[in-house]
C-alpha positions in Angstrom: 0.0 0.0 0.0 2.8 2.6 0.9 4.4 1.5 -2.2 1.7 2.2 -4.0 0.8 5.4 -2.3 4.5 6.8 -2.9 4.4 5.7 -6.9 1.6 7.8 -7.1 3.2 10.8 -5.3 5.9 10.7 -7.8 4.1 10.3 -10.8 1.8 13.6 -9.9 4.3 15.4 -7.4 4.0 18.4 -9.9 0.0 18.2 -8.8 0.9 18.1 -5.1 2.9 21.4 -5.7 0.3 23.3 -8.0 -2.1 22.0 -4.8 0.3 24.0 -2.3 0.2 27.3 -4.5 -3.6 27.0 -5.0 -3.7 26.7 -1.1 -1.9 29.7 -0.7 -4.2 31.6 -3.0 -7.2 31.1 -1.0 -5.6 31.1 2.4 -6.4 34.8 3.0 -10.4 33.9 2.8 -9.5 31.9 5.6 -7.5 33.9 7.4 -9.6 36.9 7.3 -12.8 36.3 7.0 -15.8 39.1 6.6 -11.8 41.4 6.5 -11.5 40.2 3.4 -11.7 42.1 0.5 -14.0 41.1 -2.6 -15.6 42.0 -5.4 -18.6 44.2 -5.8 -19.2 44.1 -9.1 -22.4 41.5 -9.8 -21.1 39.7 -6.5 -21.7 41.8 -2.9 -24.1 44.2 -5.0 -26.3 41.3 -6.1 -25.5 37.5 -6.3 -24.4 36.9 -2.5 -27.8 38.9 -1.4 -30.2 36.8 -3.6 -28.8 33.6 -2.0 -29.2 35.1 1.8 -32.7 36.5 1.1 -34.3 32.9 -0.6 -32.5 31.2 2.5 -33.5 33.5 4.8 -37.3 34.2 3.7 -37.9 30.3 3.5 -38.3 30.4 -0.3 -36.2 27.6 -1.4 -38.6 25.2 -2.7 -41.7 28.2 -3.2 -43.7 28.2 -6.1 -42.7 30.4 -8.9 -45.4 32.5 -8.6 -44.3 33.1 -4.9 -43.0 36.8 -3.9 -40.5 38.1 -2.0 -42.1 40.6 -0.4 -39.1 42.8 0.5 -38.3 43.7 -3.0 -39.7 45.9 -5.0 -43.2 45.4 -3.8 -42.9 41.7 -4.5 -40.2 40.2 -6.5 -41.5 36.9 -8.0 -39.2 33.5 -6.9 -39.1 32.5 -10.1 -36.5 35.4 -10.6 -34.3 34.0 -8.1 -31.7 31.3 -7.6 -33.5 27.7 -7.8 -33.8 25.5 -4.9 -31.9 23.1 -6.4 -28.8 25.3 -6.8 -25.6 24.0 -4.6 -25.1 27.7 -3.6 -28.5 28.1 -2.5 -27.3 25.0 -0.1 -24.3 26.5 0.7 -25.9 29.9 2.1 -28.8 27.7 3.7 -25.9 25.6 6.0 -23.3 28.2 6.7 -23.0 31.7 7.3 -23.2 33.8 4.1 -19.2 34.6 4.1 -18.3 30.7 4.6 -20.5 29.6 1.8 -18.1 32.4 -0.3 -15.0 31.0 0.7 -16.6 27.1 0.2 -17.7 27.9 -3.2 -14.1 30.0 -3.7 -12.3 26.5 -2.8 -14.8 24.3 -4.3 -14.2 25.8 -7.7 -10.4 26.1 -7.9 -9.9 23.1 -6.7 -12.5 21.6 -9.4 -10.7 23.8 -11.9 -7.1 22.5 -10.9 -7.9 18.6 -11.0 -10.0 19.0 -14.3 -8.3 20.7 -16.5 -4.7 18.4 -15.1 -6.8 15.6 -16.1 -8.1 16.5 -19.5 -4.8 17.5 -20.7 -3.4 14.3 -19.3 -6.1 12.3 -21.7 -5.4 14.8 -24.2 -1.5 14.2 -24.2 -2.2 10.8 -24.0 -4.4 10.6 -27.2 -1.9 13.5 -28.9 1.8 11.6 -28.1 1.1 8.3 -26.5 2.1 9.4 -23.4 1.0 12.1 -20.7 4.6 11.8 -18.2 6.9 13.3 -20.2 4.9 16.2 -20.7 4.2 16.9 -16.6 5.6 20.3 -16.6 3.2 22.0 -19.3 0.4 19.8 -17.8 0.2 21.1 -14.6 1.4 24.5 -15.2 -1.4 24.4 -17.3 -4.2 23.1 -14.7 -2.4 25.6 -12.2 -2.6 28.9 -14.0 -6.5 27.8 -15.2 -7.6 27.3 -11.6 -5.9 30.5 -10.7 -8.2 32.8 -12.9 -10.3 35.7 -11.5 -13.4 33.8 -12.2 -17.0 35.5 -11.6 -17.4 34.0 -8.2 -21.4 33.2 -8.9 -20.2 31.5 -11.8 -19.2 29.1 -9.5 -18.2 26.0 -11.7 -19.8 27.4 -15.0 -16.3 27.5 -16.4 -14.2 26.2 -14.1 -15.8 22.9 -14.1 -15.9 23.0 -17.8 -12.3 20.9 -18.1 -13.9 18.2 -15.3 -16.9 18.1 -17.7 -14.9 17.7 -20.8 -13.2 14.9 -19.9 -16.1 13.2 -18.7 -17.9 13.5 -22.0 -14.5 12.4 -24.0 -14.1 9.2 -21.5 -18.0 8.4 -22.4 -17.5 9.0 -25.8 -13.9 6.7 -26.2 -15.4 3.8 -24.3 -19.3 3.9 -24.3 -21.0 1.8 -21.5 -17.2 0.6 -20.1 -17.0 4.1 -19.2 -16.2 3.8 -15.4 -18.8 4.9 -13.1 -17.3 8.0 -12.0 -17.4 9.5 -15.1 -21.4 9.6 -15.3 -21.6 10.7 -11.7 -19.5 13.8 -13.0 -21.4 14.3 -15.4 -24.9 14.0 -12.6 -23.7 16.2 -10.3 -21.9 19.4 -12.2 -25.0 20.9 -13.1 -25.9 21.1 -9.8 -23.0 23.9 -9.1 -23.2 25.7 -12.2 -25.2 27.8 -14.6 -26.9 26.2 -17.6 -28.0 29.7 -19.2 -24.7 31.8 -18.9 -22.6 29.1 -19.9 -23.6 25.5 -20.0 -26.3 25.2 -22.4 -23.4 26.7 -24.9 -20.8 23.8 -24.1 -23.4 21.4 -24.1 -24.2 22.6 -27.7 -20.9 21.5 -28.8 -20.7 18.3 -27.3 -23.8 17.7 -29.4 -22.1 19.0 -32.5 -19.5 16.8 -31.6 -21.4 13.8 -31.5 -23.4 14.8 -34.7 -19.8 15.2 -36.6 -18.6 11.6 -35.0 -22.3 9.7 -36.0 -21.8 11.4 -39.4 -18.4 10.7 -40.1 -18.4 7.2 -38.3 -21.6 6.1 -38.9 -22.2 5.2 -35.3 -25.0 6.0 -32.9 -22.4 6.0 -30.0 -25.8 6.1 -28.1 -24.0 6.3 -24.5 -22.3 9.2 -25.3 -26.0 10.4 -26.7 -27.3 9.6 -23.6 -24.6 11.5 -21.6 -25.5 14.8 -23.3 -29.3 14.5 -22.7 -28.8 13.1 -19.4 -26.8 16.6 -18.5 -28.8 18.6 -20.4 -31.9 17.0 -18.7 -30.3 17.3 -14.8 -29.9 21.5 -15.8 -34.0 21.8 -17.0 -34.9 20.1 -14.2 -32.8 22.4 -12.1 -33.9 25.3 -13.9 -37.3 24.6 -13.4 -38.2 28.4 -12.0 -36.9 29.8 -15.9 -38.4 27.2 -17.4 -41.6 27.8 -15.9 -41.4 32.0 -15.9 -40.2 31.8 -19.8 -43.1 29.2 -21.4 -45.0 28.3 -19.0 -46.5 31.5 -16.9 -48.6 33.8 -19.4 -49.0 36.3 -16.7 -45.9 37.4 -16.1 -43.5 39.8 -19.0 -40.2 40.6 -17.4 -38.3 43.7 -18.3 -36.1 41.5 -20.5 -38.7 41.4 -23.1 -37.5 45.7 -23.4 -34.1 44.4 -24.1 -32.4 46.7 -27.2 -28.3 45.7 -26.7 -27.4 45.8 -30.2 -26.6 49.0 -32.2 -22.8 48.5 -33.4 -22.3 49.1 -36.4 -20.4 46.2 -38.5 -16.9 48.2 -38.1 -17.6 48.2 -34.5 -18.8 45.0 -34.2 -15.8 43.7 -35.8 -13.5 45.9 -33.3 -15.9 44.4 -30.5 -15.2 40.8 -31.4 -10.9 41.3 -31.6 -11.2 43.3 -28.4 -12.6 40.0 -26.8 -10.0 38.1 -28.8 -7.4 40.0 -27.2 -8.5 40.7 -23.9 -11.7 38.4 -23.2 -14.4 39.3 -21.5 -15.0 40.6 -17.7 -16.8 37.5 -16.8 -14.4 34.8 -18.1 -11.2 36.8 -18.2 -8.5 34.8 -19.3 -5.2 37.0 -19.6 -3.9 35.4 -22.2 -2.9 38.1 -24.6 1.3 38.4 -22.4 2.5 34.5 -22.4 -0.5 31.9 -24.2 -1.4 33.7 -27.6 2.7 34.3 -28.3 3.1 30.6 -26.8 0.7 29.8 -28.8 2.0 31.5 -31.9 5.4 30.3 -31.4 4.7 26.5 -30.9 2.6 27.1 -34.5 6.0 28.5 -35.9 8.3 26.3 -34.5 6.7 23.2 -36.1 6.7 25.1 -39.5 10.5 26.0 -39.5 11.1 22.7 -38.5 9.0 21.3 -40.9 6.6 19.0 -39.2 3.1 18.8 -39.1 1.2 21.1 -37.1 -1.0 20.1 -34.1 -4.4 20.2 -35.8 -5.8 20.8 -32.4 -3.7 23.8 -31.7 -5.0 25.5 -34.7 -8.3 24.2 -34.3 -8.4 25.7 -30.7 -7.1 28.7 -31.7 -9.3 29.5 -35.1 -11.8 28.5 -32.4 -11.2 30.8 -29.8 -10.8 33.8 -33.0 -14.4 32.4 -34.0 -16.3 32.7 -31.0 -14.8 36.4 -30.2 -16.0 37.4 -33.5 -19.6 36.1 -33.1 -19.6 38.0 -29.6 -18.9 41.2 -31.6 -21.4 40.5 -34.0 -24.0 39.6 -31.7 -24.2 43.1 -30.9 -24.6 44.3 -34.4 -27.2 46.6 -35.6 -27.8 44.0 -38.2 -29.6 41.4 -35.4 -31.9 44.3 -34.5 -34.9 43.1 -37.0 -34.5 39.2 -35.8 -34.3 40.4 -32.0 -37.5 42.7 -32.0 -38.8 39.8 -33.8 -38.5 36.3 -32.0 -38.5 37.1 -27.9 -36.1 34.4 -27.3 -32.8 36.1 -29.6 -34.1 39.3 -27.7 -33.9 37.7 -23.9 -31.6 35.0 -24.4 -27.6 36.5 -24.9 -26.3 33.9 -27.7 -23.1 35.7 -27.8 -22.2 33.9 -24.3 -20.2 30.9 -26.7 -17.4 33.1 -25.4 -17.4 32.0 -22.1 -15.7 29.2 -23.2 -12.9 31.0 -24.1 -10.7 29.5 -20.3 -11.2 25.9 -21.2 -10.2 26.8 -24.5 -6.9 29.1 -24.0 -5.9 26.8 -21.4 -5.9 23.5 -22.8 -4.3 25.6 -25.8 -1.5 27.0 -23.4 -0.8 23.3 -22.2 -0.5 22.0 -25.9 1.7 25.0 -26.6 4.0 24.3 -23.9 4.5 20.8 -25.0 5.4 21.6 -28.3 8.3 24.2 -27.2 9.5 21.7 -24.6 9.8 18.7 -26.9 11.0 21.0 -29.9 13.4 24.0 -28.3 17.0 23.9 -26.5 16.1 24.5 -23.3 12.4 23.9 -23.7 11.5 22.9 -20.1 13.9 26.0 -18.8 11.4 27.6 -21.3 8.2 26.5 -20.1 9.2 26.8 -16.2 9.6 30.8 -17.4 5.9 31.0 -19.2 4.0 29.3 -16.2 5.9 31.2 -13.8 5.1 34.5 -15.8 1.3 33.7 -16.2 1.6 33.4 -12.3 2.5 36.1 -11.3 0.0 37.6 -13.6 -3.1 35.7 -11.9 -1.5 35.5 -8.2 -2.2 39.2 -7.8 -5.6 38.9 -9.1 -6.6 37.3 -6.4 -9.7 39.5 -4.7 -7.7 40.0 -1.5 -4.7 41.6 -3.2 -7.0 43.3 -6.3 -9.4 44.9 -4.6 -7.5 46.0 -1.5 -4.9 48.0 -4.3 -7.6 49.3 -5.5 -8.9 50.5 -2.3 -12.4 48.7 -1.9 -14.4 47.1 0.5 -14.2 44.1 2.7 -17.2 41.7 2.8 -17.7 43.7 6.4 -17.2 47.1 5.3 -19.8 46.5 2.4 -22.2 45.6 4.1 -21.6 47.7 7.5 -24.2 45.8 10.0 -23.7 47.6 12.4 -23.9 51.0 11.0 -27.9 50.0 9.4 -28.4 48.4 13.3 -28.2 52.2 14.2 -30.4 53.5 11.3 -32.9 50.6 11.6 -32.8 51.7 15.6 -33.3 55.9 14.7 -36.2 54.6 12.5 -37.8 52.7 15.0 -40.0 50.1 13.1 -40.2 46.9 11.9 -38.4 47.4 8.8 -41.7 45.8 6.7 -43.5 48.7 7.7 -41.6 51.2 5.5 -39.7 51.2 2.5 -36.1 52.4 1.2 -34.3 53.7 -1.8 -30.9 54.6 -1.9 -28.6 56.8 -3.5 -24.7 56.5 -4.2 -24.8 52.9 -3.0 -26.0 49.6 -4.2 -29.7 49.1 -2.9 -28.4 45.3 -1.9 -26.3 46.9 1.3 -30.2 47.8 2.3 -31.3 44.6 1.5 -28.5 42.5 2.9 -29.5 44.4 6.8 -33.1 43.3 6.5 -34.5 46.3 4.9 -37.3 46.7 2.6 -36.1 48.5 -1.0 -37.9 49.9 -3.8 -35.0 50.1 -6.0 -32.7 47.0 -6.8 -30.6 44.8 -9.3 -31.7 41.5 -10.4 -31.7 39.9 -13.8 -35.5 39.4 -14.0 -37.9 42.3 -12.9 -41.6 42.8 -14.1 -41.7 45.0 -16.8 -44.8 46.8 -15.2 -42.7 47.5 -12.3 -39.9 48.8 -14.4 -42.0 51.3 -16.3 -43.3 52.6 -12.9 -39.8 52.9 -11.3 -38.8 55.0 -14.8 -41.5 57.5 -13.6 -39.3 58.3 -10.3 -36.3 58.9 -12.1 -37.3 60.2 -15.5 -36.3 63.8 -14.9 -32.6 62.9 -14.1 -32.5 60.4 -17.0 -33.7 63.3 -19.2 -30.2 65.2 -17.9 -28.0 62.3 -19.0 -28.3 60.5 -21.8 -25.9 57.7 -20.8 -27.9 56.9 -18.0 -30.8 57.2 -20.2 -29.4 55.0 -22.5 -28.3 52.1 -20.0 -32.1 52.4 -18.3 -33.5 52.3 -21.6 -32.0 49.2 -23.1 -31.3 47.5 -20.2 -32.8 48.1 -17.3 -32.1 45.3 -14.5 -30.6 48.1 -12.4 -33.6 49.6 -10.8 -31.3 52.5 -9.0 -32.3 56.1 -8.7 -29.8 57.4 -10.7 -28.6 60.9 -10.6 -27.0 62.9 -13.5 -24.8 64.6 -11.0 -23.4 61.0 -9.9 -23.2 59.3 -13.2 -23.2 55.0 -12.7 -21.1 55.8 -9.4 -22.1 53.8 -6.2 -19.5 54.3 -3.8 -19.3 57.1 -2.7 -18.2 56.7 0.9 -17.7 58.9 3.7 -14.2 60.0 2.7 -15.9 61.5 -0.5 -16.2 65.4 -0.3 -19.1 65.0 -3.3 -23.1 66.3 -2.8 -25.6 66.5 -4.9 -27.0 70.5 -5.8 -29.6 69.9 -8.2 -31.9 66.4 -7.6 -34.9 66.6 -9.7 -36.9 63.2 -8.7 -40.3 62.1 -8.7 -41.1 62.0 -5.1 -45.1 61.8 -5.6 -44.8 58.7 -7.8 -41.6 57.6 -5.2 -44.5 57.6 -2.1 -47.2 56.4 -4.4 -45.1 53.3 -4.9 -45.1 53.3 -0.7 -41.5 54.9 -0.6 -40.6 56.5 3.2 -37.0 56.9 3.6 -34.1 57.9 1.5 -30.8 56.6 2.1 -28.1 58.6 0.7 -23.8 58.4 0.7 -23.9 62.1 -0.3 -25.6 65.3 1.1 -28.3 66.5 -1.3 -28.4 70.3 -0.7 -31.9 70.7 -2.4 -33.7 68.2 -0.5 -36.6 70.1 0.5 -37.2 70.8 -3.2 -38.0 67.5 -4.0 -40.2 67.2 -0.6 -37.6 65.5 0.9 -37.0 66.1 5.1 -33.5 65.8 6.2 -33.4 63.5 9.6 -29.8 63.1 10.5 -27.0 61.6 9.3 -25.2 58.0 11.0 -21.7 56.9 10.7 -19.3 54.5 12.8 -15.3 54.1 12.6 -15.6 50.7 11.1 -17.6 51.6 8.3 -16.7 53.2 5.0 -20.0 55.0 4.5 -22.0 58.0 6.1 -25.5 57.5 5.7 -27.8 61.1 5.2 -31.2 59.8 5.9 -34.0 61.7 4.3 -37.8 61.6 5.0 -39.8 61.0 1.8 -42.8 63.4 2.1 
């Protein structure tokens, strides 16, 4: 048995070390805790909240139809995480901050041991072997489980590799596929998204399929079967979508207003290299310093030394060129016709084929590696250089050392408890007796201390309520035509924007910034049942827009002063 265990150790002791870095990437989550600092950005100003509130209001398993009542007047359940989400589960057992840092581990580690595995098999199928080429392996699997992923995400891309090998393994062997490879392919949808990212790499499993039963002229029916089972395990979990897209005639979200696509072809074209270049913010890859010229160079180095070239490093790359390009194009004027047409082009974002741009660069980076370390004097000296340069390109990235250069917030700073404990306390009722809007912070810091908001972010609102929120904010839109713009077409921020503070929302108590000229709707605000004001800046004409200044609250540990107004 120690035998055994020790040959092991050797033949993955490159694994055991890109374990120890990965460790000492997510050690500050542990270390710190709610000190920790994380990103706002579609994570503490929305995702983290949803999960708290369905956990918290007992709405897990609620009809779709169900409300939650603290939102907006009623936000429907069916515009919320499912109940058969992992991170729903997550929130439900722990304490919102440890279900971050669970997920946080959960999906590195997922992304390290999937993508060292894939390009194992791949290696394997590519040179006969998979030892010899250890180095590029894990370096590969290292710097991929390293990436700034959208935390939400949570295996949406970083399970991809796991999921990929799991299809292949299926597909090579059929029903002597071993067990594990099904239960993979059972359980991943569980802990990931099916309409940002999944139902697009599920679509080219089935392409791939179709190509092999074409060109084979075999069924391969278990490899069939894999790709419905999947596909089958994410409706079912996505039953609340399901049912709120096809199934509930009553209800039109604001999605159906959707108008994102006015580029012009030049632009779209510019769109679609930019992403090439530089990816996208939700599946940023950083690829552009050491993969692409790795990538470039393997392509070049087999040329001059005139050998064939790796069909499935050009394919991966003419891949990775075609999906930025769609993206761009997506958002072409051109689609406008189509998308005001069918609903679904309109609601659905079919650009999102980018978003398997990391499983793509990655196993790409691996393949690259292999050929300069087989091909180049000093090839593994080489590769050692590359992984250790995309390192320290993705080590800093990490949200404790990102977002504390950039001077943001911690978890506990963003949400200040302690500080809303006093305004809750100065207000003295139960907070469902009243409702809040905010202004210069994200409506979810409201939300997140118990309080009932007017105003919010999610990605499915009613449409009716959206059209009665514009009425609130129509004179400041009128001012700025950006802000008009981003209401307009989009819409899923329901904030009460102000021309004077642009699509700013944190603006703390260090800021010397107020607001002179506020020109709101306050009678359609208090029709709607609006009470209080919260607001991160002073508004010097607040008794213009019949709003009653109370007092301001502020504590040391907090990065916000809170100017609480009386609506009416």
């Amino acid at each position: 048995m120690w035998y055994t265990i020790f040959e092991r150790f050797t033949r993955h002791k490159l694994l055991i070390v890109a374990c120890l870095i990965l460790a000492a990437y997510l050690l500050p989550y542990y270390i710190l805790g709610e000190d920790t600092h994380i990103r706002v950005h579609d994570n503490l100003d929305s995702n983290i909240v949803w999960y708290k509130l369905v956990v918290e209001n007992n709405l897990i398993f609620a009809s779709p139809n169900e409300m939650l009542p603290s939102i907006i007047n009623g936000l429907p359940r069916s515009a919320l995480p499912s109940g058969l989400d992992a991170m729903v589960w997550l929130y439900a057992i722990f304490e919102p901050f440890t279900a971050y840092t669970i997920n946080q581990t959960i999906m590195r580690v997922v992304a390290l041991f999937g993508m060292y595995f894939l390009l194992a098999y791949v290696f394997e199928k590519q040179t006969g072997t998979w030892t010899n080429y250890q180095l590029p392996i894990a370096g590969a699997a290292l710097t991929f489980a390293l990436l700034p992923y959208w935390p939400s995400g949570a295996l949406s891309m970083a399970g991809m590799p796991l999921a990929s090998l799991a299809f292949l393994k299926i597909r090579e062997f059929g029903r002597q596929a071993k067990k594990r490879y099904w239960i993979m392919i059972g359980l991943i949808p569980f802990h990931s998204n099916f309409i940002l990212a999944f139902s697009f790499f599920i679509s080219v499993i089935g392409v791939i399929w179709l190509v092999d039963w074409i060109r084979y002229k075999k069924s391969n029916w278990p490899f069939f079967s894999s790709i419905v089972m999947m596909t089958g395990i994410f409706l079912i979990k996505n039953y609340m979508i399901i049912y709120s897209m096809f199934l509930d005639g009553e209800f039109v979200p604001h999605r159906e207003e959707f108008t994102l696509g006015d580029k012009a072809a030049v632009g779209a074209f510019q769109l679609g290299i930019e992403n090439f270049l530089f990816a996208h913010t939700h599946d940023e890859t950083f690829h552009y310093r050491f993969i692409l010229p790795a990538a470039m160079a393997a392509i070049l180095i087999v040329v001059w030394k005139r050998s064939a070239v790796p069909k499935l490093l050009l394919t991966l790359l003419a891949a990775n060129l075609i999906l930025s390009i769609w993206y761009g194009y997506w958002y072409w004027e051109g689609w406008r016709v189509p998308k005001d047409t069918i609903s679904l082009l309109n609601n659905f974002n079919f650009s999102r084929y980018h978003f398997l741009h990391p499983l793509l660069w990655y196993i790409l980076f691996g393949l690259a590696m292999g050929v300069i370390q087989k091909r180049v004097f000093l090839g593994k000296f080489i590769v050692l250089m590359l992984i250790l340069g995309q390192i320290a390109i993705l080590f800093p990235l990490a949200e404790e050392f990102k977002y504390k250069e950039f001077d943001s917030f911690t978890y506990k700073e963003f949400y200040s408890e302690a500080l809303f404990d006093d305004i809750k306390a100065y207000i003295g009722e139960d907070p469902s007796d009243y409702r809040v809007v905010s202004i210069g912070m994200h409506p979810t810091i409201a939300q997140y201390n118990g309080m009932w908001t007017l105003d919010t972010y999610n990605t499915t609102i009613p449409l009716s309520y959206k059209h009665e929120w514009r009425e609130v904010i129509a004179p400041e839109l009128e001012k700025n035509d950006t802000l008009r713009h981003y209401f307009d077409t989009w819409g899923s921020r329901l904030y009460l924007f102000v021309d004077e503070l642009g699509k700013n929302y944190d603006f703390t108590k260090d800021s010397d910034k107020n607001i002179e000229n506020l020109d709101i709707n306050t009678a359609q605000l208090e029709s709607m049942g609006g009470d209080y004001l919260l607001s991160t800046v002073p508004i010097e004409n607040h008794a213009a827009n019949n709003l009653v200044y109370e007092r301001s609250f502020e504590t040391e540990a907090s990065p916000w002063k809170i100017y609480l107004y009386k609506i009416g």
